[in-house]
C-alpha positions in Angstrom: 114.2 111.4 98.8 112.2 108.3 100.6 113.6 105.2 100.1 111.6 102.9 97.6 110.3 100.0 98.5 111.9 96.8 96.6 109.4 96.5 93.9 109.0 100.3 93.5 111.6 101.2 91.4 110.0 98.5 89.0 106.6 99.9 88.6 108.0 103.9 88.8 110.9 104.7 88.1 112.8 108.2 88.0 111.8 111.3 87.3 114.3 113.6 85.6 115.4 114.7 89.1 115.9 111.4 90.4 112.5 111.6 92.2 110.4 108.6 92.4 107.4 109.3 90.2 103.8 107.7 90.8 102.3 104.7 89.0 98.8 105.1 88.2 96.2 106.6 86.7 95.2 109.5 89.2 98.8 111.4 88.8 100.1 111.0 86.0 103.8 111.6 85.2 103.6 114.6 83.8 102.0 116.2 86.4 104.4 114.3 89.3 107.3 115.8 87.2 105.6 119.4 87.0 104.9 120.1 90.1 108.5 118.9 92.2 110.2 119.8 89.2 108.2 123.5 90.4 109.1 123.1 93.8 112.2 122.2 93.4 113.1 125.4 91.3 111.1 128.0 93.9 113.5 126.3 96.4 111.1 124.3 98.3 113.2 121.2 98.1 116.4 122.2 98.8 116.2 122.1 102.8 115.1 118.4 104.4 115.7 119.0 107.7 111.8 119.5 108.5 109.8 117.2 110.1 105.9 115.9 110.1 104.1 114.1 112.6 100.2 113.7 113.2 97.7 111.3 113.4 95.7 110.3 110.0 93.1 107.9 109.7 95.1 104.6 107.5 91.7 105.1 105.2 92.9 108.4 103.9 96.4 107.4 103.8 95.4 104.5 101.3 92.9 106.2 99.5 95.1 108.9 98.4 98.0 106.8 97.4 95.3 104.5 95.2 94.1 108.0 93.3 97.7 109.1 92.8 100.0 106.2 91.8 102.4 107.3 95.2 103.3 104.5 97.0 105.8 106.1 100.1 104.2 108.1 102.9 107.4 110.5 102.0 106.5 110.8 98.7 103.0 111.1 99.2 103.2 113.9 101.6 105.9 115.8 99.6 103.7 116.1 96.4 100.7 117.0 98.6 102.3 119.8 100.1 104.2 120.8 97.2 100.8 120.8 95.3 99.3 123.2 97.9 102.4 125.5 98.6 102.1 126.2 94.4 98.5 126.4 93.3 98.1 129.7 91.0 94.9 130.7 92.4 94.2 132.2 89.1 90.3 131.2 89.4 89.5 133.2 92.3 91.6 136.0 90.7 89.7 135.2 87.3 86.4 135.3 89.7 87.3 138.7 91.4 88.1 140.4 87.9 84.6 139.8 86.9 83.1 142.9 85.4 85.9 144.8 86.1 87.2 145.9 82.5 87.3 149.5 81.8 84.5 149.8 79.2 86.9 152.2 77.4 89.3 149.7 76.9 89.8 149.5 73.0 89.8 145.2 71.8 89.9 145.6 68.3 86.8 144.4 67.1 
């Protein structure tokens, strides 16, 4: 886990994992929890040996820590990814099974 900064552990705190979670509005708890909590069960955690580099513009760097509470580049990063690595994609699905049901399917009514 990224080191917090001093007055971090303050205004966060733990997670039940140990993880820092976000302050904010954007993110809330719940949802900080959910998704590493997620990630950290499908094994997406467990290895740290990995390493990002790349340019960003400081702008988008700010701006997304301001919407979601997450004040370490670490962190930040971390929930991004884990946030993309486990989206459902239940709407398309939802979208591509429209029309699909057999009209003989019996629903009861």
């Amino acid at each position: 886990m990224a080191k917090a900064s001093t007055n971090e552990s303050a205004t966060r705190g733990t997670s039940g994992t140990g993880r820092a979670r976000p302050a904010g509005r954007a993110v809330d708890k719940t949802r900080f929890d959910a998704v590493m909590q997620a990630a950290e069960r499908s094994g997406l955690l467990t290895e740290k040996s990995g390493r990002i580099g790349g340019r960003v513009s400081p702008a988008l760097v700010a701006q997304a820590k301001r919407r979601t509470g997450i004040e370490t580049d670490t962190d930040l990063i971390e929930f991004a990814l884990a946030s993309i690595a486990l989206e459902d994609d239940f709407a398309e699905a939802f979208k591509k099974s429209r029309g699909k049901v057999d009209p003989d399917l019996k629903l009861g009514f």
